[in-house]
N, C-alpha and C positions, 0 to 999 in steps of 0.2 A: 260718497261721490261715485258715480258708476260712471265708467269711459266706457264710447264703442265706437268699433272700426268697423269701415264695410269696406267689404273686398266684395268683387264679383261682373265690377261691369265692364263695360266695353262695346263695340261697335259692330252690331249683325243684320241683317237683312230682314227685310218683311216677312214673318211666319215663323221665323226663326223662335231661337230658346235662349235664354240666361236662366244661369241662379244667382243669386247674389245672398252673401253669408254676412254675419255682423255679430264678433266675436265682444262679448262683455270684458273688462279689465277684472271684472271678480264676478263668483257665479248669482245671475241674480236670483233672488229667494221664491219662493213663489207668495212675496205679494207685490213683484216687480210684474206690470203688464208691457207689454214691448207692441211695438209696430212699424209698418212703413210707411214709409210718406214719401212724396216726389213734389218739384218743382222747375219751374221752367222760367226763366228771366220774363220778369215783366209783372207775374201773375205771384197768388201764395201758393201757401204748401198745400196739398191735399194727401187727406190721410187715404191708403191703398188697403192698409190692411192690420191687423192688429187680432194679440191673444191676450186673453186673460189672465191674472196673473197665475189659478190654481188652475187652467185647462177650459173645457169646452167647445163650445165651436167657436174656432176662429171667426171673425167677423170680417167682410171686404164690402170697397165701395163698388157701386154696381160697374165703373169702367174695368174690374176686377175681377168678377167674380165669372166663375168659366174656366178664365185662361188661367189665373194666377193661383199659387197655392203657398201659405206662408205655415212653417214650423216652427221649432223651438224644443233645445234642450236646457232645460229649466239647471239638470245637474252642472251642463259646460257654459251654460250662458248664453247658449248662441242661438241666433236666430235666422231663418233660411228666409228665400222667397223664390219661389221657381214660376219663372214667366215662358209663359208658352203663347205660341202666335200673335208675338210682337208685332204690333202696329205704329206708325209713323208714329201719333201723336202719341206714343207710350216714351215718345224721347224726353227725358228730364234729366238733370240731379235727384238721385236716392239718395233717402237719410232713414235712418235707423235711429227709434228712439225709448225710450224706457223713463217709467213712472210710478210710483207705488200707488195701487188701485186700494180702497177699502172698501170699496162700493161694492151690492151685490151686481153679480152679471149681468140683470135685464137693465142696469143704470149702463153698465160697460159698455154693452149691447147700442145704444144709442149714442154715447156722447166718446166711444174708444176710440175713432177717428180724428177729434177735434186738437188739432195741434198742441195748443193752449194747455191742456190736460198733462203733458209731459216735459220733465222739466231737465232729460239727459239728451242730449244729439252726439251723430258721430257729424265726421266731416262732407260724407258724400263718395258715392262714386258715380259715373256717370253716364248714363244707358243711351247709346244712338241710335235707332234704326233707321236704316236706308233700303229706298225701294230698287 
């Protein structure tokens, strides 16, 4: 059973930056894949971003890719996301989640976004921007 916490969000201005971090309760191994995902009342989750469990390039979805950049220390468990030029609709609920992946990467590569795929959440923290 793997527990995670995100710490990190809070309420900034259009253009603005967050990072938001998401500490593992044990370190996960590297055949733990991890990701972000966000959601906003009404709608599902959509996945933002996500690594492999042994490395490579990280994968985002395309409302992501640009601004957002996500890490991970595989030894601490933890996993970053550093957003840059936050936009209204970048306001949701962040969750942090992690999976054991077997699959090679180019399977990763396609389906590492899809919620469904991951079967640890944390509880959220939650990102506003205002213009």
């Amino acid at each position: 059973q793997v527990q995670l916490v995100e710490s990190g969000g809070g309420s900034v201005q259009v253009g603005n930056s967050l990072r938001l971090a998401c500490e593992a309760s044990r370190g996960t191994s590297d055949a733990y894949g991890m990701g972000w995902f966000r959601q906003v009342p009404g709608k599902g989750r959509e996945g933002i971003a996500a690594v492999y469990p042994t490395g490579g390039n990280p994968i985002y979805a395309a409302s992501a890719k640009g601004r957002f950049t996500v890490s991970r220390d595989n030894a601490k468990g933890t996993l970053w996301l550093q957003m840059n030029n936050l936009q209204l609709e970048d306001t949701a609920m962040y969750y942090c989640a992690a999976g054991p992946f077997e699959q090679p990467y180019s399977w990763f590569a396609t389906w590492g976004l899809v919620p469904a795929r991951y079967p640890y959440w944390g509880q959220g923290t939650q990102v506003t921007v205002f213009s």
